[in-house]
C-alpha angles and dihedrals in degrees: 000000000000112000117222113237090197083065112085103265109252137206129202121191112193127034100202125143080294110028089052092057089040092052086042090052091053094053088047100054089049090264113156101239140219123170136169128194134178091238110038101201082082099068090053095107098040094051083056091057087051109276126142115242104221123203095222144339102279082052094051091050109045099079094045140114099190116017111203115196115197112178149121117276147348090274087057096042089048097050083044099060100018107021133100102308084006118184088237102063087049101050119112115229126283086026117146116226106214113201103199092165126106096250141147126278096233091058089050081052089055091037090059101038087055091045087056110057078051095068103250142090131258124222120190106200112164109182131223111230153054144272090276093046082051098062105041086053094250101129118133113227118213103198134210119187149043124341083236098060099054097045088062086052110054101092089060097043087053110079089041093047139079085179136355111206118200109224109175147266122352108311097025102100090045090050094056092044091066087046095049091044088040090066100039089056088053084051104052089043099056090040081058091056090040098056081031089070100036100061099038083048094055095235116148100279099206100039092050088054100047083056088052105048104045088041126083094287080059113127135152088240086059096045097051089044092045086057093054103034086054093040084049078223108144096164094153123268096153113355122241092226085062096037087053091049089050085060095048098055095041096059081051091053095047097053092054081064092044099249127122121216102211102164083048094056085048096056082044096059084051094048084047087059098044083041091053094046088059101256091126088115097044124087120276096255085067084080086085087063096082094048087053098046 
């Protein structure tokens, strides 16, 4: 792929199942792309296509216009922007830092506090999806930050994105990540006692979930897990060892507004279990296969 050099010049930090989907829809789209990986065997296929290998974050940022991070924690992100080599001490002004990542609200505070006594603005900006979702380009963006901002960014949100939702201010999008995930965890976990029961109780599996599913539990969340509980295929589409952090650090966020989660520390006991017993890689809806041993 030839990059258009008319395009904004883009970096992305992190090819993970979605990172990886994120940097190939942008290729894909004529960016002009950067990316940068711990381990670098990952970005083979995408250097081939046209992308530049960077040999750090500071390298990968100091020739974009707009620097996407996409990892897996605070620790990462902040490694990412503010550690050894990091991407904030190599961006040009006016760029626009992009943090695509599931992470707490307080980091994003810090994040943006430290990107502006650099001179440029912060959008945090968490997606809903999965890696499929991720490469077709059907991601939805929740989106903290200035109207501004986001107008610049558009173009580059657009081949990613089936939607970007403006949330507010800075933080916003990041706080309604962890509530959306935080939801989506409960609901995996009492699908998995729920299976759980129909299947130890001897009821017609697939009949009893036909009822559920197309009854008012019904969600799309519960149809797509169902198919995989009951399949035992756990192939990654969002790993359980992310999906168990999101609901740490939603019940922590939660407390800071006085508010106790009590059906997500509860999910979180049941993503602990599946966690110990060494499901972490596997996708979330393995959190029903302690409850079945």
């Amino acid at each position: 792929m030839t990059p258009d050099q008319s395009k904004p010049h883009v970096a992305l930090l992190g090819l993970g199942l979605m990172g990886t989907g994120m940097a190939n829809r942008l290729l894909g789209a004529g960016f002009p792309l950067t990316v940068y990986n711990r381990t670098a065997e990952k970005a083979k296929t995408l250097v081939a296509n046209g992308a530049r290998l960077a040999k750090s974050p500071r390298d990968a940022a100091t020739d974009a216009d707009f620097v996407i991070s996409m990892v897996a924690d605070d620790n990462a992100s902040r490694d990412m922007w503010l550690g050894e080599s990091g991407a904030l001490d190599g961006l040009k002004p006016g760029a626009i830092l992009i943090e695509s990542s599931t992470v707490s609200p307080p980091w994003i505070s810090e994040l943006a506090e430290a990107a502006k006594k650099k001179g440029v603005e912060l959008l945090d900006a968490p997606v809903t999806g999965s890696r499929p979702h991720a490469a077709s380009g059907e991601l939805n963006f929740l989106v903290g930050g200035s109207d501004a901002a986001l107008e610049k960014a558009r173009p580059v949100f657009a081949p990613m994105a089936k939607n970007v939702v403006h949330v507010g201010p800075t933080g916003s999008g990041s706080l309604l990540k962890l509530i959306n995930n935080f939801l989506a965890g409960v609901q995996a976990a009492s699908l998995a006692e729920a299976l759980a029961l129909i299947e130890k109780a001897g009821l017609n599996r697939d009949t009893a979930v036909q009822v559920i599913t197309n009854g008012a539990p019904g969600s799309p969340t519960l149809k797509t897990l169902s198919v995989r509980m009951i399949a035992h295929d756990y192939t990654p589409q969002f790993h359980l060892a992310l999906m168990r952090k999101d609901l740490d650090y939603s019940v922590t966020e939660a407390a800071r507004h006085g508010v106790s989660l009590s059906s997500a520390k509860t999910a979180l006991a049941a993503f602990d279990r599946a966690l110990a017993s060494g499901r972490g890689d596997e996708d979330f809806s393995a959190v029903i296969e302690p409850l079945r041993a």
